[in-house]
C-alpha positions in Angstrom: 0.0 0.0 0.0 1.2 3.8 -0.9 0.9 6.4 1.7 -0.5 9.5 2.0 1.9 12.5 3.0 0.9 15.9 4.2 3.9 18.2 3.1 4.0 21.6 5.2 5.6 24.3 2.1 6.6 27.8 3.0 4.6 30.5 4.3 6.7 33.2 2.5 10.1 32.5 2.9 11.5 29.4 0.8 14.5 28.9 3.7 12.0 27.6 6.0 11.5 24.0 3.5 12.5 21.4 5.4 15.3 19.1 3.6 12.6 16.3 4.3 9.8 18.3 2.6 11.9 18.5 -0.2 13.0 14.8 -0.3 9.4 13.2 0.0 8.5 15.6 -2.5 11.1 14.3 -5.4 10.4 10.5 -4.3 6.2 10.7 -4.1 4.3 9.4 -7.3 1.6 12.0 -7.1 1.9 15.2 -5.7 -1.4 16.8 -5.1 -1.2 21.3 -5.0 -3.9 23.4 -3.8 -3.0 25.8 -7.1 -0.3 24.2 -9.3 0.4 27.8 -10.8 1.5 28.8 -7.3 3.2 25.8 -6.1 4.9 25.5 -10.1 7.9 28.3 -9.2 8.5 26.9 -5.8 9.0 23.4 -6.6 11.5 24.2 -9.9 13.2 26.4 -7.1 13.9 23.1 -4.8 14.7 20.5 -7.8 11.6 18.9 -7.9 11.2 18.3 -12.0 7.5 16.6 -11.5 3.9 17.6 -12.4 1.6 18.8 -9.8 -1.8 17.9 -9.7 -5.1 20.1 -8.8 -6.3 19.6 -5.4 -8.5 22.2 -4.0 -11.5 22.6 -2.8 -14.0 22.6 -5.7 -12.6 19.4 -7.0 -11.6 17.2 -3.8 -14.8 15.0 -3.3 -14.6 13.9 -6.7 -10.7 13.2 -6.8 -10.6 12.0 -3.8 -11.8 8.3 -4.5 -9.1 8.2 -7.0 -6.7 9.2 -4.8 -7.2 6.2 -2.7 -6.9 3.8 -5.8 -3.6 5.0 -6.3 -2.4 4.7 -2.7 -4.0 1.2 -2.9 -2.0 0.6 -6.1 1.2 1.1 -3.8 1.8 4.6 -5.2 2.8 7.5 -2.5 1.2 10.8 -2.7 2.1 13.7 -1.6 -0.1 16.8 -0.9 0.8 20.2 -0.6 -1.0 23.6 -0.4 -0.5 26.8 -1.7 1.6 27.9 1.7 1.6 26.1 5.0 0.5 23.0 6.1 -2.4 21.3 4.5 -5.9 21.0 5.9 -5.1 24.0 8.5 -8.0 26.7 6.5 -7.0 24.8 3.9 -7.9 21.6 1.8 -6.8 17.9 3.3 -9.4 17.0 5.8 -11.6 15.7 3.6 -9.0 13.3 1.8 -7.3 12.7 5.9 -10.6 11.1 6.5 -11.0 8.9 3.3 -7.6 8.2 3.4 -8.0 6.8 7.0 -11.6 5.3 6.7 -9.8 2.3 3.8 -7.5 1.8 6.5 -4.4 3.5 4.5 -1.2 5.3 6.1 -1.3 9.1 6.2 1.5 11.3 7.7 2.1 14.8 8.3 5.0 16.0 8.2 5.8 19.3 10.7 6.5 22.9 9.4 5.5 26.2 8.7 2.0 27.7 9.7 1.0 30.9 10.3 -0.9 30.7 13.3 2.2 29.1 15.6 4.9 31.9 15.1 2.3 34.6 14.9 1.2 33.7 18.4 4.5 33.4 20.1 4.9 36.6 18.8 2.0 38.3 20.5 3.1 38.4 23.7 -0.1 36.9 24.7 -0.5 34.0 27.0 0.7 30.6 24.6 -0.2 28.1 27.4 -3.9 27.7 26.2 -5.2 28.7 23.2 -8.0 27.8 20.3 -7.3 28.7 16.6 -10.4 29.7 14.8 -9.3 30.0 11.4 -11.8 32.4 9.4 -14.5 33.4 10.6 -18.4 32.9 8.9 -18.7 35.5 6.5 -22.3 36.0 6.8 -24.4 33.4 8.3 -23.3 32.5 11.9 -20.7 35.5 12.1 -23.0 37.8 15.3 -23.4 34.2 17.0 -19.8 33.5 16.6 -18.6 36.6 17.9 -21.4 36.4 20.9 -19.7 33.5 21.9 -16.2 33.9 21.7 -16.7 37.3 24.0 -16.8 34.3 27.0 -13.7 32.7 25.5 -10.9 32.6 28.5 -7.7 30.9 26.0 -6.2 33.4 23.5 -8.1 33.2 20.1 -6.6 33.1 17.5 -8.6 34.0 13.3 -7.1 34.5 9.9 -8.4 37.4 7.8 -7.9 38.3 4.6 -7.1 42.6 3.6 -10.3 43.4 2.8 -12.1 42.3 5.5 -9.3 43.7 8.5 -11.2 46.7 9.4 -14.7 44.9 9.7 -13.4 42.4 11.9 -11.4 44.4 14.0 -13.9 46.8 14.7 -16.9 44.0 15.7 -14.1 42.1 18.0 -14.1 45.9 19.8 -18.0 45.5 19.6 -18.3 42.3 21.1 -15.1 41.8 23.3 -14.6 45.1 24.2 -12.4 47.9 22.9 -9.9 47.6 25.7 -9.3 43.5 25.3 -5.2 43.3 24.1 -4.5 41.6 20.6 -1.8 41.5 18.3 -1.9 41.5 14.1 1.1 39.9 12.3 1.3 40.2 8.2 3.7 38.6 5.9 5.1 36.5 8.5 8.3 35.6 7.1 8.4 38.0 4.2 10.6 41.2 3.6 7.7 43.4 5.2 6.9 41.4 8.1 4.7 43.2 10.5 3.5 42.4 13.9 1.2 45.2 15.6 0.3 44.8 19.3 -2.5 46.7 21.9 -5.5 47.0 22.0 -8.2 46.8 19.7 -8.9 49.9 19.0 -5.3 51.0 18.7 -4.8 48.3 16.3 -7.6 49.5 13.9 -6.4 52.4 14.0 -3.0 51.5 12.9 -4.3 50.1 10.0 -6.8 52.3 8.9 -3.7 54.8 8.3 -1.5 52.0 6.5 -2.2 49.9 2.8 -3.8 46.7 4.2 -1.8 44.2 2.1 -1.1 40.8 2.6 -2.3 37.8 4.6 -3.3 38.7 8.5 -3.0 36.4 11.7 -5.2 38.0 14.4 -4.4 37.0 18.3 -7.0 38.4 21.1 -6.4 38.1 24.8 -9.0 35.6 26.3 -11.7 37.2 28.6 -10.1 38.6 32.1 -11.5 35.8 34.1 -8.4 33.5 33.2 -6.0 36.3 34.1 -7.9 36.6 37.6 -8.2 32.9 37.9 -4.0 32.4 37.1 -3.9 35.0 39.6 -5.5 33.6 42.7 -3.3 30.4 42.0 -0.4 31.9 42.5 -1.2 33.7 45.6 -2.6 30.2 47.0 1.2 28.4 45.9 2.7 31.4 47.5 
């Protein structure tokens, strides 16, 4: 039987391929890309002279069944994405699950993803935290935001540059103006950019700066867990 390979690629910055990445990539018989016209220039930049395949998410449920009859064929398949690791906001659950329900070998390789590096970076607690990925656009988004205003880990959303402002200014509308957050864009590029405080001074950053690039949000859970981690020290003490 083949095996099914999740290959993390870069978020920006090619150095941060792993020399595994790039030698599962040249031996897999398939390799699956989210966008093969984005994923073409980086793998002729790493040597690896072979065809990438469409996998994305108009197209998955239908490819997905011939996926598995190649792994069962004893081919290996390798799927990338168009930046990060697959099936975090972006295509790979799906084919995860099939892969796993014929009783077939998948692994994941580790890597780059946005969400890690942007969160260290906030200076907001790391200990406990909940990604949410994007948020609904329209259906679900006040109930969403109702309930994340409880929400005592750090949170942590991706948005994309034209949405910023909205989304900044209902997380000030629903978790308070005051509640500390942190916005990092083009991790790992030339213009990387982290901005940190509260919400309101964050939308106002960037409501006097081009809104370019892809955004990793991190809010400050609700004050309860600070007052909770609080009182446990004082009782240790």
């Amino acid at each position: 039987m083949g095996k099914l390979f999740l290959v993390p690629t870069p978020i920006g910055n090619l150095e941060d391929m792993t020399f595994r990445a790039i030698r599962i990539l040249k031996e897999a018989d398939i390799i699956l890309a989210e966008d093969t016209r984005t994923s073409a220039p980086m793998l002729k930049h790493f040597g690896i002279d072979k065809k990438a395949y469409s996998h994305h998410q108009h197209n998955e449920h239908q490819a997905t069944s011939e996926i598995i009859r190649f792994l069962k064929e004893g081919k290996n398949v390798a799927l990338i994405s168009d930046a990060g690791t697959p099936a975090i906001s972006d295509p790979g659950f799906f084919l995860v699950r099939e892969t796993l329900k014929h009783e077939l070998e998948v692994e994941c390789l580790p890597g780059a993803t946005a969400f890690v590096p942007a969160l260290v970076n906030s200076g907001l607690p790391c200990d406990a935290f909940v990604f949410e990925g994007f948020l609904p656009v329209k259906k679900g988004r006040q109930t969403r935001f109702k309930k994340l205003a409880d929400e005592e880990r750090t949170m942590i959303f991706y948005e994309s540059p034209h949405r910023l402002l909205k989304t900044l200014e209902e997380f000030a509308q629903y978790l308070g103006a005051d509640r500390q957050a942190s916005v990092s864009r083009e991790l790992t590029k030339l213009y990387e950019e982290t901005v940190r405080g509260t919400l309101t001074e964050i939308k106002s950053h960037f409501e006097n700066n081009i809104l370019k690039g892809e955004f990793v949000i991190c809010i400050a859970g609700a004050e309860e867990r600070v007052k909770k981690k609080n009182k446990y020290k004082t009782d240790e003490d």
